[in-house]
N, C-alpha and C positions, 0 to 999 in steps of 0.2 A: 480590565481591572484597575490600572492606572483612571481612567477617566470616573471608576466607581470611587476613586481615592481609599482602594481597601489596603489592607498592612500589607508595607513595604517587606516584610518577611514571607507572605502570602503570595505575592509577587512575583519572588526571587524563586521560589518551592518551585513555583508553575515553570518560569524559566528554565530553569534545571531537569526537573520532569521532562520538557521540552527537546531541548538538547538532547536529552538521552533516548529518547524515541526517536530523534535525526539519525543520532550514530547510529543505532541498531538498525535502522532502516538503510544505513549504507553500507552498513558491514555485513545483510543481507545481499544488497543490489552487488555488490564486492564477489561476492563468497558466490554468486551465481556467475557473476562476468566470470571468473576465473574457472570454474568448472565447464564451462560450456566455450567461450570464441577461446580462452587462449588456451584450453585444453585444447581446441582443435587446430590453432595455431602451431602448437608446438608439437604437431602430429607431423607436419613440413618440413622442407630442407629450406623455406624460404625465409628470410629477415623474417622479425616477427616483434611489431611493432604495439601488435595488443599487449604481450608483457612487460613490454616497456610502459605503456599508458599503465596497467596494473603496480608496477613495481610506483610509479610518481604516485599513484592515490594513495599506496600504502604509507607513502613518506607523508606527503598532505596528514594522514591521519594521525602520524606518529609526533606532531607539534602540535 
């Protein structure tokens, strides 16, 4: 779009759009990690280092 030199407004829309089909697509891949390995992680008596990787994407998401 930039190289068609279309409106900087038009631009920005797609961008945005953009972005928000990223999030949703991670707060899907999120919403499955967590029901499946750290559900089954947290089924153990062992450290349990997938919630921990879970808990940091949460924060990642939350800035």
């Amino acid at each position: 779009m930039v190289k068609e030199d279309r409106y900087c407004v038009d631009i920005s829309n797609q961008i945005l759009a953009t972005q928000a089909l990223l999030r949703s697509a991670n707060q899907q891949i999120l919403q499955a990690h967590i029901r499946t390995c750290v559900r089954e992680a947290l089924q153990t008596d062992a450290d349990n280092p997938k919630l921990e990787e879970a808990l940091k994407l949460l924060e990642k998401m939350m800035q």
